[in-house]
N, C-alpha and C positions, 0 to 999 in steps of 0.2 A: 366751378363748371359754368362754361357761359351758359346764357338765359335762350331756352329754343324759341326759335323768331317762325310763328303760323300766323302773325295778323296781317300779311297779306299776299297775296302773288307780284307783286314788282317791287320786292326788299331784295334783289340780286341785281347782279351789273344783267349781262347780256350774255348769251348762251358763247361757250367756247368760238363756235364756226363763227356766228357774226361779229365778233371780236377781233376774230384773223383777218376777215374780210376789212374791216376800217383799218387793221395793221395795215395791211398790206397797199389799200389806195391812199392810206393818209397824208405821204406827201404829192399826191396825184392835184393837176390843176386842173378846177371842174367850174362850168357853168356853173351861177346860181340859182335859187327860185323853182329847183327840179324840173332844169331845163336840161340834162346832164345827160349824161349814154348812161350812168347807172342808172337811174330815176326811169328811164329809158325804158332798160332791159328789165328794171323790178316788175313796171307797167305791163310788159310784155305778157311775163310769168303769170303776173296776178289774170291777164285773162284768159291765157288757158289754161291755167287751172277753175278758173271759171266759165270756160265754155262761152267767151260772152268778146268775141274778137272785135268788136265795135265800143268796147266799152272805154267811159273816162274813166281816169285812176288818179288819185288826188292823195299826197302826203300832206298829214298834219300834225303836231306834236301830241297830243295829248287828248283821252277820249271827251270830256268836258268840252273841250272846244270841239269837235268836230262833232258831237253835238249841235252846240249850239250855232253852230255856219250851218251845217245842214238844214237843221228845220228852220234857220232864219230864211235862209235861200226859197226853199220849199212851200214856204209858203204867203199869201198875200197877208195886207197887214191887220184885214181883221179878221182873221183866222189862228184858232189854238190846235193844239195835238195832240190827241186824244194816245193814252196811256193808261197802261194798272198801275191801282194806287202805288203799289211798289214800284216801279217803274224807277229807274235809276235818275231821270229828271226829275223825279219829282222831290225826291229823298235827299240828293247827292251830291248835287253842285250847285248849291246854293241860289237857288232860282235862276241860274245861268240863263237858260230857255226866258223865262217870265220877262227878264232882266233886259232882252232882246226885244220885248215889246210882242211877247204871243202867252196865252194863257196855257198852262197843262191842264188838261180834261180829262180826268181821272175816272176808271172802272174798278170795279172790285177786281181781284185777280182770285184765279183756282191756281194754289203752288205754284205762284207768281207768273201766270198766262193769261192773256186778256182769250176772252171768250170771243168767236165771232157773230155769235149770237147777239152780246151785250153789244158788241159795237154797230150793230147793224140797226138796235132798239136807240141806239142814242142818236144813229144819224137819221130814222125813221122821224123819231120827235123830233129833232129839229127843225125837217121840212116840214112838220105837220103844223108847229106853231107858228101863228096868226102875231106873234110876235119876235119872230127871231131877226127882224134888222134890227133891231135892241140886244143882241144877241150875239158871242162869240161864235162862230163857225166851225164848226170840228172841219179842220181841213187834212187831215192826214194823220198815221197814224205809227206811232212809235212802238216797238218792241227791242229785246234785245235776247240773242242766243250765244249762251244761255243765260236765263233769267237772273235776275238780281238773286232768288234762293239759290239758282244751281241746280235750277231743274230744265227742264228743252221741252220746244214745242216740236212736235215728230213732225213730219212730212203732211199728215193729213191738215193739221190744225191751221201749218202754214198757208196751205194750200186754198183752207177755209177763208181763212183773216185775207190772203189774197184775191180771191173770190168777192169778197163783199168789198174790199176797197174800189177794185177795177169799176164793180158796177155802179156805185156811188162816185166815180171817178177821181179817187184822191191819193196820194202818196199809201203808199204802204216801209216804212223804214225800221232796219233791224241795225241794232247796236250793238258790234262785234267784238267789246273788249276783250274776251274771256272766248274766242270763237275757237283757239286748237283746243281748249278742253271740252268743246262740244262735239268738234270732230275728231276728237280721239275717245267718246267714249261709247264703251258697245252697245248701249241703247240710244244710239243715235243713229237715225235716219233721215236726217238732210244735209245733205253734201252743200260745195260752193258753187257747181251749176243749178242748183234748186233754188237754193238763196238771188241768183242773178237769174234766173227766170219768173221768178213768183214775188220778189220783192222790188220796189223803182230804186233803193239806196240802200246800201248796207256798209258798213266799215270791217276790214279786218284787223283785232287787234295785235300790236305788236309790243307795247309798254308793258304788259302782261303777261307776253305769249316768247318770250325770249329776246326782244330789242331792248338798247338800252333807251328809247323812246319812239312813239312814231305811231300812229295810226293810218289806215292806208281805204281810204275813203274809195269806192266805187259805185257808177250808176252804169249798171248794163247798159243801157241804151243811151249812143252819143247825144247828144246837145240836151240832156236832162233838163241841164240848168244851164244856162247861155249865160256864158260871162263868169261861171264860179272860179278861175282864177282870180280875175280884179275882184270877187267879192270875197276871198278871202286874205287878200291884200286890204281890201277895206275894214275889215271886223280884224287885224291885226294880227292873223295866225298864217301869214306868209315866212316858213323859213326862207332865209337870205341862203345859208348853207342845206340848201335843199340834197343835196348829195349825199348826205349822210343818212336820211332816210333814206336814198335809194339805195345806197348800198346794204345796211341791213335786212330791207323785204327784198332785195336780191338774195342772197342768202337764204331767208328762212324760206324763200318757195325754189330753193334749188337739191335735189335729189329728197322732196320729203322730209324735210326738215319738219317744216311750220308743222306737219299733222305727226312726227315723231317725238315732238313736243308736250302738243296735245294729249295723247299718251304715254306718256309717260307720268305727268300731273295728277289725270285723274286714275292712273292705278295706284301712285303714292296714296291720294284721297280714300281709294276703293280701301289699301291696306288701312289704315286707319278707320273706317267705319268700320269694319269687322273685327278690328281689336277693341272700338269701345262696346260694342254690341258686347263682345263677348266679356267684360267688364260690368256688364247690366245698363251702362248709360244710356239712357233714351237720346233718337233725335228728334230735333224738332222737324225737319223732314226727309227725308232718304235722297236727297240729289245724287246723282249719278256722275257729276263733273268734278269741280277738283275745288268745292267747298264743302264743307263738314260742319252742323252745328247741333252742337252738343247741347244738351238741358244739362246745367249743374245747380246744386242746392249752396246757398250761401256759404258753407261751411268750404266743401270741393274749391268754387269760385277761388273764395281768399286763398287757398294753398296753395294751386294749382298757378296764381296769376303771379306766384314769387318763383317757379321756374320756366314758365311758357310766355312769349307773345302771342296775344289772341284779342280777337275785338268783338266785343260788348256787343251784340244783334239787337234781345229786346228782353224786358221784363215779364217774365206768365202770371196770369191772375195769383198763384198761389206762393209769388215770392221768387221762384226758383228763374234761374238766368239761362236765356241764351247766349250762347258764345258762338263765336266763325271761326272754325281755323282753315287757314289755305294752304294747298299748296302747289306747287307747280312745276316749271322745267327743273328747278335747280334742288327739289327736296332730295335728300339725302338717306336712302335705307337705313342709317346709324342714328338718323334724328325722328325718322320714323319711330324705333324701336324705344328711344330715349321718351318721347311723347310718351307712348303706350304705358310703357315701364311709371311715369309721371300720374298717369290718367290711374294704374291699377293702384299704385299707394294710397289714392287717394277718394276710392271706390267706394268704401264704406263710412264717409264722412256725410254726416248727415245735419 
């Protein structure tokens, strides 16, 4: 029986519709550099579903990089970006950001959410020390929904984190790899007109979220960053066949796509926390999106990892392992059930 594959949400091609979509343009003769009427029409889409008809719209292959072009752009060069420890820069892409010549400025995280509290203490001391042109600059400040756990910051928190960045005047930026399973799930209350009102940059992802690549960078408000074409022609993450990204976020923002995505992911997820629950498995924390991670005892671990893909999170003081299992557009009810079936044989291994 093949091996179930949960360690991660982009082990599938691209959801059926955006598939037929590049069938169908692929002998089609298109501008390069998402100069294109598809690139076009995705731009289009993408603002009004965000409410933000002024806004630039910016294709890039992969979230690492549009990362690391964003807060390069964003910010001056003696300035770092302040993030929780978790924080997917800091963990994730191999000091991508650092490697750009800006520092990550790390806060503790509550279930991986920077406080706006904390951030407001750390941008307080900076101005207060009598030493800080010796000093990195917190210049703006990174989040991502949802969190690297898979948990979301509601509408209020956003709302806060935006609040103190406006007043300290610095970027506020959300990292949308994993954005339809935040908006496809019920305890979610921020939309993508919330996100383009209260954030200066956010990306929606698509590498994730049913594309076979492509993240789809936006700043509500035009001339953000002057010039972020040529600079992302300079830092190297210019597609030549920019078309192809347009035409996939064509697609997933055309009849509800991209948020029927979203949900569908994390109610495959939701099934699956309620069949280990009721297995007795603890989790390490209740996310509500469409990651899962399970506490296993060493014994569980080694059985469990001879029929399932699943990726290693983190070690608990008393031995026992975190595990991530993901899932997303393309899980399957029958590999649900197989999982589950996997997880009870091996319930009482201690």
């Amino acid at each position: 029986m093949n091996r179930l594959s949960f360690a991660s949400d982009y082990a599938s091609g691209c959801h059926p519709e955006v598939l037929r979509r590049l069938t169908e343009t692929n002998l089609s003769r298109s501008a390069g550099y998402g100069l294109d009427e598809y690139s076009e029409d995705a731009r289009e889409k993408i603002r009004q579903a965000c409410r933000a008809p002024e806004a630039d719209v910016f294709f890039l292959a992969g979230g690492t990089q549009a990362n690391a072009v964003v807060i390069g752009c964003l910010l001056n060069p003696w300035q770092g970006v302040i993030s929780a420890e978790t924080g997917h820069v800091c963990g994730h892409e191999a000091g991508a950001v650092e490697a750009g010549g800006h520092k990550v400025l790390t806060l503790p995280q509550r279930e991986g959410r920077l406080s706006a509290e904390d951030v407001r203490r750390l941008l307080e001391r900076f101005r207060a020390d009598e030493a800080r042109d010796h000093l990195v600059e917190p210049g703006m400040v990174y989040i991502s929904q949802p969190t690297e756990s898979g948990t979301l910051y509601s509408l209020a928190e956003l709302a806060e984190l935006s609040a103190v960045c406006r007043e300290y005047g610095i970027p506020l930026y959300a990292d949308g790899a994993r954005l339809a399973y935040a908006l496809g799930a019920p305890e979610n209350d921020v939309t993508l007109p919330d996100l383009a009102r209260l954030c200066d940059a956010f990306y929606i992802g698509g590498t994730k979220c049913g594309a076979l690549f492509g993240e789809a960078v936006v700043f509500p408000r035009h001339g953000t960053v002057p010039h972020f074409f040529t600079m992302i022609k300079q830092r190297g993450a210019l597609l030549a066949k920019g078309f192809a990204a347009g035409v996939q976020f064509g697609a997933l923002f055309t009849d509800g796509l991209y948020e029927r995505i979203g949900r569908h992911g994390t109610e495959a997820a939701a099934r699956i926390r309620a069949g280990l629950a009721a297995c007795g498995y603890p989790l390490l924390i209740d996310a509500p999106t469409n990651q899962v991670f399970p506490v296993l005892t060493p014994a569980q671990e080694e059985a469990l990892r001879k029929e399932v893909d699943m990726t290693f999170w983190e070690t608990l003081d008393d031995g026992r392992s975190v595990m991530r299992l993901a899932a997303d557009w393309a899980t399957r009810e029958e590999d649900v059930g197989r999982l589950l079936e996997a997880f009870r044989r091996c319930a009482d291994l201690r």
